[in-house]
N, C-alpha and C positions, 0 to 999 in steps of 0.2 A: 510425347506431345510437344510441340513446337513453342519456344517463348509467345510468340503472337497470337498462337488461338489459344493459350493457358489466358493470356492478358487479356483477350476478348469476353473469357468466359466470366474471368474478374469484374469486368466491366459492366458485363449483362448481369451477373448479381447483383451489383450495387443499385445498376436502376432499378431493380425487381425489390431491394431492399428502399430504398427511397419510396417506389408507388403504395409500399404494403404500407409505410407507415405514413405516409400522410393521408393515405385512406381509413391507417386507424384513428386517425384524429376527428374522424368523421364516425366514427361507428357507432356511435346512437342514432344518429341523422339516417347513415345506411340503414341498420338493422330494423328500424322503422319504414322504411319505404320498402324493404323485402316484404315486412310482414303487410301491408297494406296491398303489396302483389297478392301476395297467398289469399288475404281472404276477398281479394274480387276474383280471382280466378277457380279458384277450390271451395266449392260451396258448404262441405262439410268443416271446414276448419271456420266458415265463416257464421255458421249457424250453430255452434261449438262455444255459446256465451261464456261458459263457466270458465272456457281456459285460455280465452282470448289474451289475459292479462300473462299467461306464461308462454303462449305462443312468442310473443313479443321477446322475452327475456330468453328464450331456446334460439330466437335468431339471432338477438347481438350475440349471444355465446358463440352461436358458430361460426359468423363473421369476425368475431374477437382473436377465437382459438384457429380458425384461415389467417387469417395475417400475420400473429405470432407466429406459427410457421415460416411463413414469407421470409419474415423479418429474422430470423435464426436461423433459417435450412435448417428446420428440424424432418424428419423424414416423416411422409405422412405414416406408415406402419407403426410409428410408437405414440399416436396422436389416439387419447379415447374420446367421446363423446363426451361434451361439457355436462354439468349437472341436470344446467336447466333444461338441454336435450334428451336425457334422459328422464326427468321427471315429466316432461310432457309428454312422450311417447306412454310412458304409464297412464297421465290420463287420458290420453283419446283412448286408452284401450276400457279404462273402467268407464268411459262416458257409451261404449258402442261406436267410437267413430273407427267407418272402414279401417285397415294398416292400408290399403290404397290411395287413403288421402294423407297417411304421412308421408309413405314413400313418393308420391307426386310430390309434397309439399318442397322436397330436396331438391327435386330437381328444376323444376319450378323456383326455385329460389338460387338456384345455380345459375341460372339461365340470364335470370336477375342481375347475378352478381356478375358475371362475363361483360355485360353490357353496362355496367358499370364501372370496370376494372380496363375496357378497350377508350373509355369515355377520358379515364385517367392518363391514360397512355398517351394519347390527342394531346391530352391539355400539359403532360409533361415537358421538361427541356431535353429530349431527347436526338440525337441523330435519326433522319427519317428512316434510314436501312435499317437500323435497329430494333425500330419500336414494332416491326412485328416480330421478332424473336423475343423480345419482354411479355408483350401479350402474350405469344403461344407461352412461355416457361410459366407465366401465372394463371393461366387457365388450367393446362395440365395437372399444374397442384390443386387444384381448385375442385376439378372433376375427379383425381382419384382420391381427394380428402371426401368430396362428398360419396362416390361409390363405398370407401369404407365406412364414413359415419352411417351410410344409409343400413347397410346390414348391421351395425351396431342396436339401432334405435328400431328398427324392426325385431331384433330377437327380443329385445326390453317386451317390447309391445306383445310381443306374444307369447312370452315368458308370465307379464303378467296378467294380461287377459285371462288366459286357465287359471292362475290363481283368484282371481276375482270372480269367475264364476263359480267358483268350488264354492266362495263364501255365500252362504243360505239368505243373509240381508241383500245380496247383493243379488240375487235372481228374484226376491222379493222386489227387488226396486225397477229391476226389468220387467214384469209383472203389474207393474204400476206405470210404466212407460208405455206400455201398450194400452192401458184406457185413457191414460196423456192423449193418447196421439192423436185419436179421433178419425184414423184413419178408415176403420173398419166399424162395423156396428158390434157394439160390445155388449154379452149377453149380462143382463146387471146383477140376475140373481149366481151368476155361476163367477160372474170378477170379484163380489161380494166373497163370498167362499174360497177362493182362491187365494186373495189379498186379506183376506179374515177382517172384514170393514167395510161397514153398513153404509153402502153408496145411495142408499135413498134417502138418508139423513141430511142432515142440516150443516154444514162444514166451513171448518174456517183452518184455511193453508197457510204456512207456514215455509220457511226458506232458512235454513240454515247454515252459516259455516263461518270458519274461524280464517283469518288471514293466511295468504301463503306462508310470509315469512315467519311466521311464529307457534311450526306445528312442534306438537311433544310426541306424535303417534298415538296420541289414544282420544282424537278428536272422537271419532262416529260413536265409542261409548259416551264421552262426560255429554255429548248432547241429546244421545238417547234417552239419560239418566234423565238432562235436561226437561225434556219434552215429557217423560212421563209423570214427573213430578208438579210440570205445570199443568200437565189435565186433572190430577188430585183437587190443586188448587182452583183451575176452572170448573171444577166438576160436572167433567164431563158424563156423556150417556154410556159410554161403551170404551173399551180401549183408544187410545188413540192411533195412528199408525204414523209409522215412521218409516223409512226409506232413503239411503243412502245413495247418493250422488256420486260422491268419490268417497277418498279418503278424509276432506275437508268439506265437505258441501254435504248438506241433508236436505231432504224434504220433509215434510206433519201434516198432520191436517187431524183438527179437535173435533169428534161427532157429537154432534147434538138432535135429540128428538124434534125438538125448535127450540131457536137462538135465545139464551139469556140477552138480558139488558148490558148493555154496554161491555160486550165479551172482549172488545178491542182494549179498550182501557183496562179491565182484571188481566189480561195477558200484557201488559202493559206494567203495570203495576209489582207482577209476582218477576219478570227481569230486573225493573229495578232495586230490588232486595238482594238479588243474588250478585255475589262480586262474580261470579265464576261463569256467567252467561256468555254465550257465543253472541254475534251478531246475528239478528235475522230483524227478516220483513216479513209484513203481516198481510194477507191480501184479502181481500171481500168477503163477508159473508154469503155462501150460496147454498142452494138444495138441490139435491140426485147430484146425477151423475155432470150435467152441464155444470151444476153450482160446485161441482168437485173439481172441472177441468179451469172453471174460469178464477177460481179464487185462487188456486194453483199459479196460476198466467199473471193475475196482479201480483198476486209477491212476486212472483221474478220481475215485475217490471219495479218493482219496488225496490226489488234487490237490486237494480242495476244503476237504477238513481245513487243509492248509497254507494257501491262502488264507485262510481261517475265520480262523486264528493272526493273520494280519497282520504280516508282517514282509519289510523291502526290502533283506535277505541273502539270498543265495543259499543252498537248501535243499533235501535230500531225505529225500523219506516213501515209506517203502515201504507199501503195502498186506498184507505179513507181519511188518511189526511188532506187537509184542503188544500188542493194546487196539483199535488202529486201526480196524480195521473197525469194531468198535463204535461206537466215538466217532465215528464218518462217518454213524451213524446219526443222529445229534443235528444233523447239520452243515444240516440243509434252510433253518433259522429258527435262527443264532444266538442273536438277542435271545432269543425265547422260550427257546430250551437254557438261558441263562444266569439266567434269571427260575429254573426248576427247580431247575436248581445249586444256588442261594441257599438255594432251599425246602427240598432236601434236607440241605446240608451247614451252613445257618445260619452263623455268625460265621468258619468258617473256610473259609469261601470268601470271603473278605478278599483283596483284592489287597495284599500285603508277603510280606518276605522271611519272615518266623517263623510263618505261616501255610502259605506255599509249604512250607517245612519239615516242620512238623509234616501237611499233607496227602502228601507223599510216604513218609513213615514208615509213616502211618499204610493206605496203597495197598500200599506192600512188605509190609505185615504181612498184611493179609489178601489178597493173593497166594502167600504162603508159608502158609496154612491157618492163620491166627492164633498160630504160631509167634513168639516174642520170639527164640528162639534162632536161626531158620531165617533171618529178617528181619535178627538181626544177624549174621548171617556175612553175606547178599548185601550191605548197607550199610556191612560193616565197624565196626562201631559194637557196644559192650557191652548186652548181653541188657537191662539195669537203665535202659542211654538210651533201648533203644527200646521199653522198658514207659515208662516217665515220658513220653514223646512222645507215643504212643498215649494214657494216658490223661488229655494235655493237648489231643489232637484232639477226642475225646469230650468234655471239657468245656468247649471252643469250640463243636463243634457244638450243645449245648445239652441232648442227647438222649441216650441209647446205643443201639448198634446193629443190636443185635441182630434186631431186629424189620424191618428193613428192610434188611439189609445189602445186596442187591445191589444195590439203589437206590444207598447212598453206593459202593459199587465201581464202578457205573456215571457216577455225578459224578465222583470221583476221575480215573474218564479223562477225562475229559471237559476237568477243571481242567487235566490232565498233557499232551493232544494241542491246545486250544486257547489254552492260558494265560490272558493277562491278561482274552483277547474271554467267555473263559464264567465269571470273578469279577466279585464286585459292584463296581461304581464310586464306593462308600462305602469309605470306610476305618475298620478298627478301631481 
């Protein structure tokens, strides 16, 4: 090999090692714009709630573990799949999502990153003759890293798939997916028997599961335990049923002949006693088999508010608390809810304590019909503080209200069921 194309080839490395790494200076910013590819393009990863939140963390991994590459020539053949690629591919397999929408998701998200990595190359200081021989050297790695990790994270997926169907909860829970769906007409007396639970009863669903980052492996029993011990206490009609999501995620649902008085607040009540409860949300009371699907559907939308929130306490949301279902409406696209927020309630959608303040004064008030008096008997607080609150909300917000009020009533929840995720990241 000749000094000068030895020195060229020196030279095309080092730009290759420059792009990798100022693109990893980016790689949350990246890894989030891949995964926002995926789920407009791949509709199963996008209706794939439960694992949206690890979808996310399996692509900065593998944009992470690509550029470390880059940036070391390490050879793709000794490169394994990152954790978090591997543990997503385990769940799409126990959720039922195709292995065709992970292996699309690869490439699809390579495609992604080419168009990314050429965008790099543009904006770099490079020699013009050069910078497509920088492009091809980093795509090349790019496609045979992904052609390897793809058959990594495909055999995971189908490695655990059979094991998860061998588990008996877990074809119980598919079983239970199918009168979810609603797709076909479901005969009631024979899914009754099948799923061994009295679908023409009275029900209240439940959502269960513990944080990704803080599993011990023995979630789907201690919430089993969970659940059966709170139908004891709620005394219910018949067993309760339970049904496993994944390994961290459940679903319940409590039967009842007809609904006890105030069955929200006794399950309410019988978590707050226990140090050892999982998080879950609580969804509607309903009867047959509609009151099974739809009370089902408010706790996950219950569930997704709390996620939304972001927090690694253990918490429950009912889907009959007041505002909630609203605020579930906003829950699809945080970021955007929270760009709104801003728009509607300007300065006092501040993230601090004397904002948080004065926006929940100022929600009590016009929940009590613009009442100073009505607002301060539920706050406790003298008619005259929670005039001066209110009209220190209004001159935060910038505007008055009048003209758009349900717009700020609908921010207000929004601020109140998602906290800090739907205030601006600016401080006043």
């Amino acid at each position: 090999m000749t000094t000068s194309r030895r020195d060229g080839e020196v030279e095309l490395g080092h730009h290759v090692v420059r792009i990798a790494a100022r693109m990893n200076e980016r790689v949350t910013e990246i890894g989030a714009a891949i995964r926002r590819e995926l789920e407009k393009d791949i509709t199963a990863l996008r209706d794939d709630t439960h694992s949206r939140e690890l979808l996310g963390a399996s692509v900065e991994a593998n944009v992470e573990t690509l550029l470390h590459a880059l940036r070391h020539d390490i050879p793709v053949a000794r490169i394994q799949a990152p954790t978090a690629a591997i543990e997503y591919a385990k769940r799409l397999a126990q959720h039922d999502v195709p292995v065709s929408a992970l292996a699309r998701s690869y490439w699809f998200g390579s495609r992604r990153m080419s168009e990314l990595v050429f965008a790099e190359v543009r904006a770099a200081d490079i020699p013009a003759q050069q910078r497509l021989d920088v492009a091809q050297a980093i795509t090349t790695t790019l496609f045979d890293y992904v052609d390897s990790i793809t058959w990594q994270v495909v055999a995971v997926y189908q490695g655990e798939r059979e094991q998860w169907l061998e588990n008996q909860n877990s074809l119980r829970a598919l079983e239970v997916r199918t009168v979810l769906s609603g797709t076909s007409v479901v005969d009631v007396d024979a899914a009754t028997e099948s799923i061994r639970y009295p679908l023409r009863w009275h029900h209240l669903a439940l959502v269960l599961w513990y944080p990704e980052l803080s599993t011990d492996g023995d979630e789907l029993p201690r919430m089993q335990r969970f659940v059966r011990e709170l139908a004891d206490t709620a005394d219910t009609a018949a067993r309760p049923l339970f049904a496993a999501a994944d390994r961290v995620n459940a679903w319940a649902w409590l039967p009842y002949r007809s609904l006890p008085v105030d069955l929200v607040g006794t399950v309410r009540g019988f978590a707050r006693d226990r140090a050892d409860a999982p998080c879950f949300a609580i969804g509607t009371p309903g009867a047959g088999i509609a009151g099974f699907r739809r009370s089902h559907r408010h706790a996950q939308a219950a569930r997704a508010v709390a996620l939304a929130r972001g927090t690694d306490h253990p918490m429950v949301f009912s889907a009959t608390d007041p505002g909630l279902s609203a605020a579930a409406l906003l829950c699809g696209d945080i970021a955007e809810a929270r760009e709104w927020v801003s728009e509607v309630l300007g300065d006092l959608a501040a993230d601090n304590e004397s904002d948080e303040r004065l926006r929940e004064t100022l929600r009590v008030f016009l929940r009590a019909g613009s009442s100073y008096k009505a607002a301060a008997a539920e706050m406790n607080l003298h008619a005259n503080s929670v005039k001066y609150r209110v009209a220190r909300a209004v001159a935060r917000r910038g505007r008055p209200i009048d003209d758009d009020r349900l717009e700020v009533e609908m921010a207000l929840l929004a601020c109140q069921w998602y906290g800090a995720a739907a205030l601006r990241r600016d401080h006043a």
